[in-house]
mmCIF file of the N, C-alpha and C atoms, coordinates in Angstrom:
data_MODEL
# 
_entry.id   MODEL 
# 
loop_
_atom_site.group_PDB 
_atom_site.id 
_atom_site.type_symbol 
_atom_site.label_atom_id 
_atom_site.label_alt_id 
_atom_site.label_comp_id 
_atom_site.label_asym_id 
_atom_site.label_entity_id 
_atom_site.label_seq_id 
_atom_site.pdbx_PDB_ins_code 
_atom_site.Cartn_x 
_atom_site.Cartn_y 
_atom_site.Cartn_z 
_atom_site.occupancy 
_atom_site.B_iso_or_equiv 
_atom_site.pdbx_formal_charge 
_atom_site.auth_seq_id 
_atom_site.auth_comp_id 
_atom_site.auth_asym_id 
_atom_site.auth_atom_id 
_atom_site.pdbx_PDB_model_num 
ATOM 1   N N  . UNK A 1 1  ? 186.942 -1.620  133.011 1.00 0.00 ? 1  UNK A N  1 
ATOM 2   C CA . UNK A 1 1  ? 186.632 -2.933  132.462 1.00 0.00 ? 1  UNK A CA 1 
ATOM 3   C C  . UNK A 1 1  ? 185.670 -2.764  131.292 1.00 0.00 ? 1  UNK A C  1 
ATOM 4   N N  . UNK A 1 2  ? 185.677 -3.451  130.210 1.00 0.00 ? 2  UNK A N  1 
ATOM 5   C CA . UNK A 1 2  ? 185.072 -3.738  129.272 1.00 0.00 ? 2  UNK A CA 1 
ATOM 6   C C  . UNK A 1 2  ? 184.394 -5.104  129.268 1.00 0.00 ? 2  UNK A C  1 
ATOM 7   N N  . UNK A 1 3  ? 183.193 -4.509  129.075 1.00 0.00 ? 3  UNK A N  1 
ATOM 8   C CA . UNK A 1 3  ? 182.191 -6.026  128.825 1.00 0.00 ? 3  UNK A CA 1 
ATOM 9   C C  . UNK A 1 3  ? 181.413 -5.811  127.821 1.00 0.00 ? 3  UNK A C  1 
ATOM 10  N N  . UNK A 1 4  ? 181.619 -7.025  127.266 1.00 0.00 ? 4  UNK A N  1 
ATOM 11  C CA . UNK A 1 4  ? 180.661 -7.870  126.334 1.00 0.00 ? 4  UNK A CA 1 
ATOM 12  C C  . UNK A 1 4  ? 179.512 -8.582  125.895 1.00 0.00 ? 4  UNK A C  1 
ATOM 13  N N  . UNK A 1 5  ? 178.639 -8.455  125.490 1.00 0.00 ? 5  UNK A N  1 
ATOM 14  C CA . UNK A 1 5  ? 177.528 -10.145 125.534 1.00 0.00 ? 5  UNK A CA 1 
ATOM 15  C C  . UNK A 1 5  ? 178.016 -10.642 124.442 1.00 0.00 ? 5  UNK A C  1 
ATOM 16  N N  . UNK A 1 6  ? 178.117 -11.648 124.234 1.00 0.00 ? 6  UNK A N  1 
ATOM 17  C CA . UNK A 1 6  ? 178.499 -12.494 123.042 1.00 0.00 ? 6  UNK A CA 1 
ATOM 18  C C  . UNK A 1 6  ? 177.561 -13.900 123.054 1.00 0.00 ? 6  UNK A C  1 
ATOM 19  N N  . UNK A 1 7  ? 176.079 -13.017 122.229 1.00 0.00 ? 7  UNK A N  1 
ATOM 20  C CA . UNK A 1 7  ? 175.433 -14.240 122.426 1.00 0.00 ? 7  UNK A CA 1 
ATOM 21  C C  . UNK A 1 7  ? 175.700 -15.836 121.585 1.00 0.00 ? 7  UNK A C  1 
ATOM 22  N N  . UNK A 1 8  ? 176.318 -15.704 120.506 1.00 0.00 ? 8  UNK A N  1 
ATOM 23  C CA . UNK A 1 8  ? 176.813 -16.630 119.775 1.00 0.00 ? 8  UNK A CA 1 
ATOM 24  C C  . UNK A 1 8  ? 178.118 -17.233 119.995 1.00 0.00 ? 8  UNK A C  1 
ATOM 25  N N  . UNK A 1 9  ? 178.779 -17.258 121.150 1.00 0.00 ? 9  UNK A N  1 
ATOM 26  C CA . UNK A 1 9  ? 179.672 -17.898 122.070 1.00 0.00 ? 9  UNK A CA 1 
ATOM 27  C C  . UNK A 1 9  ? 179.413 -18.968 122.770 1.00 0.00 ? 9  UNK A C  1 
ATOM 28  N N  . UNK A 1 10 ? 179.451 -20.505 122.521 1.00 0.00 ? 10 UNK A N  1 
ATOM 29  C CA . UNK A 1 10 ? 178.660 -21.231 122.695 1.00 0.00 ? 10 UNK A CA 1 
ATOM 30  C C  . UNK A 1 10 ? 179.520 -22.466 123.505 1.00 0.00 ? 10 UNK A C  1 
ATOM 31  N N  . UNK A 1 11 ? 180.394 -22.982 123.444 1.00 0.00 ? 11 UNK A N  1 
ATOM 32  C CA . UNK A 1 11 ? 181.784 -23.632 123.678 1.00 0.00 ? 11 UNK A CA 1 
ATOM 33  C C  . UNK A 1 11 ? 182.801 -23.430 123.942 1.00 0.00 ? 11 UNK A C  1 
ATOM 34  N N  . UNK A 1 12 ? 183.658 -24.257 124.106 1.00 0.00 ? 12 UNK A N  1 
ATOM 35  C CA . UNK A 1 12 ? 185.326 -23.889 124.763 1.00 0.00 ? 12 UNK A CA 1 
ATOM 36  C C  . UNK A 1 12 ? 186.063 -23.255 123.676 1.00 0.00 ? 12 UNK A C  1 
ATOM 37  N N  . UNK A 1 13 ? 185.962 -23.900 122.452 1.00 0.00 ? 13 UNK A N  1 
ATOM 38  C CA . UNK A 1 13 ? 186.104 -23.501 121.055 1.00 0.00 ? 13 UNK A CA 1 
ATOM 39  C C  . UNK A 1 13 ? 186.070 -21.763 121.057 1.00 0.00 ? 13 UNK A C  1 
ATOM 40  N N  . UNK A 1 14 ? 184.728 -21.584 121.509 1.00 0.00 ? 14 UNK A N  1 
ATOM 41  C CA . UNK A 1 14 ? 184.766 -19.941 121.178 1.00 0.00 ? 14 UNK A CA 1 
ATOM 42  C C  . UNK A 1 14 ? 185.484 -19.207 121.814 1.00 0.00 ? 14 UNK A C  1 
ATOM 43  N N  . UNK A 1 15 ? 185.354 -19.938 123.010 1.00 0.00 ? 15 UNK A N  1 
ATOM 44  C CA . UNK A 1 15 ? 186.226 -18.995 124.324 1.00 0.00 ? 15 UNK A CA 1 
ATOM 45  C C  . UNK A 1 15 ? 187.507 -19.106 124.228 1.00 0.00 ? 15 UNK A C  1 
ATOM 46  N N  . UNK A 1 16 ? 188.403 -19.968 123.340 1.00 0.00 ? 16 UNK A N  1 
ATOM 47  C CA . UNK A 1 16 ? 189.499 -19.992 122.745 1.00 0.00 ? 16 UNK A CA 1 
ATOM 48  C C  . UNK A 1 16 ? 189.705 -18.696 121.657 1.00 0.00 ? 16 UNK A C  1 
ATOM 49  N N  . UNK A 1 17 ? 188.670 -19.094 120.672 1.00 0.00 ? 17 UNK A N  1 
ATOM 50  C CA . UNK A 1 17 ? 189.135 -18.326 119.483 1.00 0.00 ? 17 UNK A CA 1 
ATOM 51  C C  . UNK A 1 17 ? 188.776 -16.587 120.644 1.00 0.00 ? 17 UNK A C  1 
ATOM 52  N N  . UNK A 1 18 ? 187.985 -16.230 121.230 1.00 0.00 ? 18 UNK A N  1 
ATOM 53  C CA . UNK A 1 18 ? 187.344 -15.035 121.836 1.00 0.00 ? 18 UNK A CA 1 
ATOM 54  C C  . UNK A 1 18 ? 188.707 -14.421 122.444 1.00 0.00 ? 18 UNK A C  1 
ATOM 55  N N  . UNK A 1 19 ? 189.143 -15.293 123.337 1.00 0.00 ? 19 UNK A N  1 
ATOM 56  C CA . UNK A 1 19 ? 190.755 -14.726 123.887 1.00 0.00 ? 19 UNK A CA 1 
ATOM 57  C C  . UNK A 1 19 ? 191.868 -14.837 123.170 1.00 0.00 ? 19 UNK A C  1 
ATOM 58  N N  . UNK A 1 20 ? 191.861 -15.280 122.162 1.00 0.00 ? 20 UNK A N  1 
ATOM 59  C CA . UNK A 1 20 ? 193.094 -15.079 121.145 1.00 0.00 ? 20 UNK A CA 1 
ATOM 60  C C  . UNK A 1 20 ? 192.726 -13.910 120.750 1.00 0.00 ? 20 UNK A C  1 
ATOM 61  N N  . UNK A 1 21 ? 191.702 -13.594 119.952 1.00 0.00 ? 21 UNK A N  1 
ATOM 62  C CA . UNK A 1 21 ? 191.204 -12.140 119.298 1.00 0.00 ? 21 UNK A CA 1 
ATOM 63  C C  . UNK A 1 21 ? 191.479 -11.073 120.357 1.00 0.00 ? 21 UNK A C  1 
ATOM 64  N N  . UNK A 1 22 ? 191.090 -11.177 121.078 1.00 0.00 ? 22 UNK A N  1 
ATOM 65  C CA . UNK A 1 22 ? 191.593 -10.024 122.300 1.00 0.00 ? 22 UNK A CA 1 
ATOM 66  C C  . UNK A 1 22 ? 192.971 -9.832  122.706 1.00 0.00 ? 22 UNK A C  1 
ATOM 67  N N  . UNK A 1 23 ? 193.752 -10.932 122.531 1.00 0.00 ? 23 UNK A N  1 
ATOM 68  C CA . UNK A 1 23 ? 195.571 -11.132 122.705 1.00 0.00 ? 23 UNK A CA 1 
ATOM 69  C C  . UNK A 1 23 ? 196.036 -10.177 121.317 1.00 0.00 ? 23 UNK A C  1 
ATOM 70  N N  . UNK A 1 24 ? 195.240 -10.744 120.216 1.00 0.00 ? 24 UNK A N  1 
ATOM 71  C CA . UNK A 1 24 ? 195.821 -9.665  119.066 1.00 0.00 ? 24 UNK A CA 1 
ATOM 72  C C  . UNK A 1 24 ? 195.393 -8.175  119.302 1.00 0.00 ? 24 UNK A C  1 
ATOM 73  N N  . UNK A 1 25 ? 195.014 -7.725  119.516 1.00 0.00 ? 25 UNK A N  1 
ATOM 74  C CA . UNK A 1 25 ? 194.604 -6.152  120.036 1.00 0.00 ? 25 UNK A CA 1 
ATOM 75  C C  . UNK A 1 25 ? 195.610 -5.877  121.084 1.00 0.00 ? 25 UNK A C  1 
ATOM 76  N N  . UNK A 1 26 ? 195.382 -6.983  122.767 1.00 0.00 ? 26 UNK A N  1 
ATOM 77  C CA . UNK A 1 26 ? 196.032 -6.108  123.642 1.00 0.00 ? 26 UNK A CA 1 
ATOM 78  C C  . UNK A 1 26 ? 196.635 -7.479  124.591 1.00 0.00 ? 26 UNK A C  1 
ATOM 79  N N  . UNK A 1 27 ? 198.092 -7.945  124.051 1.00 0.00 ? 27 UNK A N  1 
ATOM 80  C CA . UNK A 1 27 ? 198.782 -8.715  124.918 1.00 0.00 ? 27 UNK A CA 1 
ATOM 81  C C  . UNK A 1 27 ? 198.380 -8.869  126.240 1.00 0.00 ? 27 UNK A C  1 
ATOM 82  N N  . UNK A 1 28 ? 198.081 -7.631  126.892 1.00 0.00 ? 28 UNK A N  1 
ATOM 83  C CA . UNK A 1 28 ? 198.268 -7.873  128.414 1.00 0.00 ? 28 UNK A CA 1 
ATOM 84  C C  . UNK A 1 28 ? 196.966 -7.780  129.489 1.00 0.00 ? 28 UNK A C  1 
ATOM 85  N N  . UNK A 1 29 ? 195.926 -7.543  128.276 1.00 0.00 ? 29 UNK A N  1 
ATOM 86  C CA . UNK A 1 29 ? 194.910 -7.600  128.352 1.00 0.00 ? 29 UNK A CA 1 
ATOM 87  C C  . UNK A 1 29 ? 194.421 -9.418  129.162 1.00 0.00 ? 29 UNK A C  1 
ATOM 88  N N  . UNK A 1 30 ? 193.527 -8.753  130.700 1.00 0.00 ? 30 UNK A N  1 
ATOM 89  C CA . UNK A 1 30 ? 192.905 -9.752  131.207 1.00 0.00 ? 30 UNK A CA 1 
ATOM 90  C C  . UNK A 1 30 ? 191.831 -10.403 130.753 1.00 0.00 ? 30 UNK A C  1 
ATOM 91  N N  . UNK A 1 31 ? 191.220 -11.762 130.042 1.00 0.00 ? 31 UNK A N  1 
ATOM 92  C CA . UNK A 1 31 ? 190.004 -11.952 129.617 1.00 0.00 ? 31 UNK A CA 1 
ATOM 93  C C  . UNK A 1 31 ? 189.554 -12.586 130.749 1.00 0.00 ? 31 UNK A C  1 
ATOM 94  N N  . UNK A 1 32 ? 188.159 -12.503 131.244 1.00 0.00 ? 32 UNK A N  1 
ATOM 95  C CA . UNK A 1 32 ? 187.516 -13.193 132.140 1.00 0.00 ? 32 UNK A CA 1 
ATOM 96  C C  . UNK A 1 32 ? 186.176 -13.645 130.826 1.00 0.00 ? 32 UNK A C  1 
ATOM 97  N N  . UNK A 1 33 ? 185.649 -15.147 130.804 1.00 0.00 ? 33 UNK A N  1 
ATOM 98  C CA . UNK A 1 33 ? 184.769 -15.408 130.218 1.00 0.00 ? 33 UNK A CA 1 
ATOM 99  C C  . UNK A 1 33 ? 183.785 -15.934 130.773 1.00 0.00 ? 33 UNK A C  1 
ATOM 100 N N  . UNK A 1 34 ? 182.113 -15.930 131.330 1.00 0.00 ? 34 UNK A N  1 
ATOM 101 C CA . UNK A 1 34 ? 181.633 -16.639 131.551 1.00 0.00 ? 34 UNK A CA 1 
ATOM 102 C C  . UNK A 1 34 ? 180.598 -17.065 130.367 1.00 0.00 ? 34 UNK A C  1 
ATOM 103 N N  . UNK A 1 35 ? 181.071 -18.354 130.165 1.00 0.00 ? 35 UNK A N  1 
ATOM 104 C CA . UNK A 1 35 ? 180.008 -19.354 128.785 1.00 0.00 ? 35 UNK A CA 1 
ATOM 105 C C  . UNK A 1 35 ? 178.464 -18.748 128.860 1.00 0.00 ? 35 UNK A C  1 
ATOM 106 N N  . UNK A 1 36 ? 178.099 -19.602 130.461 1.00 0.00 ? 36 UNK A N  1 
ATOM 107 C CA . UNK A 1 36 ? 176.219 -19.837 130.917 1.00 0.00 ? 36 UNK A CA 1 
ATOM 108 C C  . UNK A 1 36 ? 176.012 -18.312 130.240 1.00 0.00 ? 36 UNK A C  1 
ATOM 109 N N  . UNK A 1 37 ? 176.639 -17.327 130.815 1.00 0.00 ? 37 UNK A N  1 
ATOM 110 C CA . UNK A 1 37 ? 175.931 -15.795 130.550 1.00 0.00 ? 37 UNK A CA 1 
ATOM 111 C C  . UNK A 1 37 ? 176.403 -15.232 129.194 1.00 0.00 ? 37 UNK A C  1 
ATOM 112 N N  . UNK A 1 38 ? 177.316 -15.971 128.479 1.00 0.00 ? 38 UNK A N  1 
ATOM 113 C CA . UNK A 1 38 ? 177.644 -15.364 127.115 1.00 0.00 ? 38 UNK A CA 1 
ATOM 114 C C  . UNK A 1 38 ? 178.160 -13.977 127.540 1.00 0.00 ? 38 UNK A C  1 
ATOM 115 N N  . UNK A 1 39 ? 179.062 -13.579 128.816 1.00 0.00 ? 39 UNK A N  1 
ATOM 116 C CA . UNK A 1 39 ? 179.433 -12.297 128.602 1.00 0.00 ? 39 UNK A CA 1 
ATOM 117 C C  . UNK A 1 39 ? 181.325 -12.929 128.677 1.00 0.00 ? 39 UNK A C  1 
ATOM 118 N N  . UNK A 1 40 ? 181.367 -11.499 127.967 1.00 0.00 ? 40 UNK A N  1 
ATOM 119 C CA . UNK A 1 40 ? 182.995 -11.490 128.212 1.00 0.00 ? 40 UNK A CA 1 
ATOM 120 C C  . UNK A 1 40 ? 183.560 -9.876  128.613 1.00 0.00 ? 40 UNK A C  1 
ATOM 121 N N  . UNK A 1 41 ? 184.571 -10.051 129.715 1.00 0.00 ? 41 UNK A N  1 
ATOM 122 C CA . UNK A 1 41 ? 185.061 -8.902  130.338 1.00 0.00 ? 41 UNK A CA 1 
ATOM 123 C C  . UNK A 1 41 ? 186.204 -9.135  130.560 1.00 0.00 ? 41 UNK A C  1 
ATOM 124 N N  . UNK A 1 42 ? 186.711 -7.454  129.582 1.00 0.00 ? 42 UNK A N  1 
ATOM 125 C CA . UNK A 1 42 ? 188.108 -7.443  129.419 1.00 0.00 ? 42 UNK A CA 1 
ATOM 126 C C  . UNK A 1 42 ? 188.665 -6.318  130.321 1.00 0.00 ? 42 UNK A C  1 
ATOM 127 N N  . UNK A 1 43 ? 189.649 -6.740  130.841 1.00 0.00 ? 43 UNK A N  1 
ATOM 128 C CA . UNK A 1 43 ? 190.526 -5.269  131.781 1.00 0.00 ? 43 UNK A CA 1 
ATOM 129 C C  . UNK A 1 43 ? 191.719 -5.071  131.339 1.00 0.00 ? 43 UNK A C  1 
ATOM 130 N N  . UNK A 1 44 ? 192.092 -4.372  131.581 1.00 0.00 ? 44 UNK A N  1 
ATOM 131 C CA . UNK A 1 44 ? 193.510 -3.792  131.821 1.00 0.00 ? 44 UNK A CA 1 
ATOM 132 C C  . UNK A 1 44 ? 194.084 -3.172  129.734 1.00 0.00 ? 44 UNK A C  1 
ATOM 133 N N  . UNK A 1 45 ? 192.491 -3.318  129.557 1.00 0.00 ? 45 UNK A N  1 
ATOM 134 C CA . UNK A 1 45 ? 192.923 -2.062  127.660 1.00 0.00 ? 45 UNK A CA 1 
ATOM 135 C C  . UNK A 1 45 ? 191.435 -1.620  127.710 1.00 0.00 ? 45 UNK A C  1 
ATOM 136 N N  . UNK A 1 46 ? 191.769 -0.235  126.867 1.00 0.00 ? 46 UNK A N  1 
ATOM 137 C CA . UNK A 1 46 ? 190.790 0.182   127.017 1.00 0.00 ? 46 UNK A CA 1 
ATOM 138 C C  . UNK A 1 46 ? 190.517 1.199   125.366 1.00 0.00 ? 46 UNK A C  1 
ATOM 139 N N  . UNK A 1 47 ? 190.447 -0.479  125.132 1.00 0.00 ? 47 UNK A N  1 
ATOM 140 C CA . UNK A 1 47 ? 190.582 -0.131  123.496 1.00 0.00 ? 47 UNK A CA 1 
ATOM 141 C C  . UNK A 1 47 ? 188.922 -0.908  123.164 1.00 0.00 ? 47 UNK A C  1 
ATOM 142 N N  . UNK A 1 48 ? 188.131 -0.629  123.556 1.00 0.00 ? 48 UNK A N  1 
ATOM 143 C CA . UNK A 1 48 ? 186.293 -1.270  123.077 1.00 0.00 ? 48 UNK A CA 1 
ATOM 144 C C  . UNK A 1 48 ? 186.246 -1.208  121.806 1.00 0.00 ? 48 UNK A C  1 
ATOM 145 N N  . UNK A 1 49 ? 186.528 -0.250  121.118 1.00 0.00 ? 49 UNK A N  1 
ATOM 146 C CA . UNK A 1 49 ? 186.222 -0.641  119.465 1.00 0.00 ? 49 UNK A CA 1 
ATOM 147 C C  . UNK A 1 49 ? 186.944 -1.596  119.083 1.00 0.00 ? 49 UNK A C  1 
ATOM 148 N N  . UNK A 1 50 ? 188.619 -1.290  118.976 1.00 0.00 ? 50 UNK A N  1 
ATOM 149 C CA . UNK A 1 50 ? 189.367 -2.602  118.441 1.00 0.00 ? 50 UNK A CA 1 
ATOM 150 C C  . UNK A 1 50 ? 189.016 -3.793  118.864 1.00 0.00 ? 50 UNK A C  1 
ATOM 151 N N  . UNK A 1 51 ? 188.778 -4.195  120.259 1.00 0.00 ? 51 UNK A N  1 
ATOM 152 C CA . UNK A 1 51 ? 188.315 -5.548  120.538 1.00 0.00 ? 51 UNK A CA 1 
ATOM 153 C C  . UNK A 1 51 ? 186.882 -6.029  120.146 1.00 0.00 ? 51 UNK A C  1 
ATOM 154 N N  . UNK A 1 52 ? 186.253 -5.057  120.024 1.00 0.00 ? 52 UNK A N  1 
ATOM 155 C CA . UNK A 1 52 ? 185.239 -5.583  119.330 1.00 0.00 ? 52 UNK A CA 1 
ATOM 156 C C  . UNK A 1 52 ? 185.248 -6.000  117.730 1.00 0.00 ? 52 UNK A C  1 
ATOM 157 N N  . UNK A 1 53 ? 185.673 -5.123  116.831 1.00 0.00 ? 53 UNK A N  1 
ATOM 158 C CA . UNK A 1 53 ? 186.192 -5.290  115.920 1.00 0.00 ? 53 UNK A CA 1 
ATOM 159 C C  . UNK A 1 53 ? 187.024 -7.291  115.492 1.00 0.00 ? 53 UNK A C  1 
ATOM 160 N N  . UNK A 1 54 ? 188.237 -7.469  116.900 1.00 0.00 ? 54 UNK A N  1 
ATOM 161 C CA . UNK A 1 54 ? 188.766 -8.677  116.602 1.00 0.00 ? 54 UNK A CA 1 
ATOM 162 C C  . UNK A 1 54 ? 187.954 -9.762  116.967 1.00 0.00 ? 54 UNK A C  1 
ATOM 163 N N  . UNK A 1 55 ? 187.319 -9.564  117.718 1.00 0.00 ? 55 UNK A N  1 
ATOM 164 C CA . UNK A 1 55 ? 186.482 -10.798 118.003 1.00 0.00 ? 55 UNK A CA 1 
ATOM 165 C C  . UNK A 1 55 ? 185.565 -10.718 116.706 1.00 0.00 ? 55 UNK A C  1 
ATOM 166 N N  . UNK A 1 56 ? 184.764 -9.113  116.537 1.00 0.00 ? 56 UNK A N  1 
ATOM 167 C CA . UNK A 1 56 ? 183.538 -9.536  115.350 1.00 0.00 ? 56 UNK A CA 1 
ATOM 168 C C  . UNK A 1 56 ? 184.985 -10.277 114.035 1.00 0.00 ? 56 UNK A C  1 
ATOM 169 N N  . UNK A 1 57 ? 185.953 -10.365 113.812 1.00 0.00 ? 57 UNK A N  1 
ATOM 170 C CA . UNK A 1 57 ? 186.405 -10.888 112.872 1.00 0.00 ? 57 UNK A CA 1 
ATOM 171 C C  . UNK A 1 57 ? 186.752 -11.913 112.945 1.00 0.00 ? 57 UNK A C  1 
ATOM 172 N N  . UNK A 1 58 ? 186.988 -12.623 114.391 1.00 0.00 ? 58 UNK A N  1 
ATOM 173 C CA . UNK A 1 58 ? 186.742 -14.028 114.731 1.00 0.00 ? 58 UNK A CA 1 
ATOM 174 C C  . UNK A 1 58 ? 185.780 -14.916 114.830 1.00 0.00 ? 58 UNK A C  1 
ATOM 175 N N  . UNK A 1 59 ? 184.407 -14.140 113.786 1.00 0.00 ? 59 UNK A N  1 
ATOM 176 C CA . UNK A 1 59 ? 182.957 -14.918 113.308 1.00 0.00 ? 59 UNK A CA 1 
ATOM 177 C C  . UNK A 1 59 ? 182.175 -15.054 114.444 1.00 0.00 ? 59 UNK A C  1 
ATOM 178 N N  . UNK A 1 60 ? 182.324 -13.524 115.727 1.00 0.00 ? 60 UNK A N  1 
ATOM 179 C CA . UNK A 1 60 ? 181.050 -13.860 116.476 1.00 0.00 ? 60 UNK A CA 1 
ATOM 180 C C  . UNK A 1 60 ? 180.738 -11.993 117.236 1.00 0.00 ? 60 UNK A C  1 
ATOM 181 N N  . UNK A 1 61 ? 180.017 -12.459 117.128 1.00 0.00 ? 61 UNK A N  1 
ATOM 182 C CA . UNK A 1 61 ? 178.935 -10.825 117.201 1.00 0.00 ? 61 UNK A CA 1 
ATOM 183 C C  . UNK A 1 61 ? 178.806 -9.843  118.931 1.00 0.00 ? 61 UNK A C  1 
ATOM 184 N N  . UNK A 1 62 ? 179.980 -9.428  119.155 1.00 0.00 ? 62 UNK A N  1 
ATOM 185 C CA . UNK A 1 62 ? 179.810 -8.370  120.359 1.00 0.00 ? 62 UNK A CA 1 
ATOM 186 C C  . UNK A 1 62 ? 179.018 -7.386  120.682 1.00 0.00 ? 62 UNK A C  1 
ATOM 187 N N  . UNK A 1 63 ? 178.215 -7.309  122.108 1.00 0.00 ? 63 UNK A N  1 
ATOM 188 C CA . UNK A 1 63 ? 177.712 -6.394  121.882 1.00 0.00 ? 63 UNK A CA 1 
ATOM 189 C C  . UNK A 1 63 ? 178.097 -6.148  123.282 1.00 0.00 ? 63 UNK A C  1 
ATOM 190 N N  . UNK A 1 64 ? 178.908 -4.224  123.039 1.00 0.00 ? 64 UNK A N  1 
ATOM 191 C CA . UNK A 1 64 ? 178.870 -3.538  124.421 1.00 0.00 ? 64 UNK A CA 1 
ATOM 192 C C  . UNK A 1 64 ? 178.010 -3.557  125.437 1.00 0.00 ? 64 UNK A C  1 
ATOM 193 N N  . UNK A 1 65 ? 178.322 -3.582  126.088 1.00 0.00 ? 65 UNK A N  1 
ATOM 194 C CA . UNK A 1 65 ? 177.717 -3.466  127.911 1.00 0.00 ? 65 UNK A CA 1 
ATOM 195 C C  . UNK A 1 65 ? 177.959 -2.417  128.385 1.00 0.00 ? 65 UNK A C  1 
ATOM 196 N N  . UNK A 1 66 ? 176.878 -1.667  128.941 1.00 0.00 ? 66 UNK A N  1 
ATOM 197 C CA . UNK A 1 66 ? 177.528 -0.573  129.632 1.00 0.00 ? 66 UNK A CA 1 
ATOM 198 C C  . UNK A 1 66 ? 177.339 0.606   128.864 1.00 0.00 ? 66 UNK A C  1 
# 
């Protein structure tokens, strides 16, 4: 699993645009989001740079966990 903090994730809005960005990297990729904690955890790719990469290009700032 891959996790995230995404402190500038603030709304449903983000958590939309956050799991689209992760669909472009890895279709089959699971997103779990929780808002309150600003984390996001991805399973089933195990691609951490690229997804970080699509989200930082979806105008919000990842930072690895772990």
């Amino acid at each position: 699993m891959i996790e995230f903090e995404v402190n500038d994730m603030t709304c449903g809005h983000c958590v939309n645009a956050i799991t689209q960005a992760v669909a472009t990297v890895d279709a089959s990729a699971k997103v779990e989001i929780d808002l309150p904690t600003h984390r996001v955890r991805i399973s089933g790719s195990d691609q951490a740079q690229r997804l970080a990469e699509a989200i930082r290009e979806a105008g919000y700032s990842p930072v690895l966990i772990g």
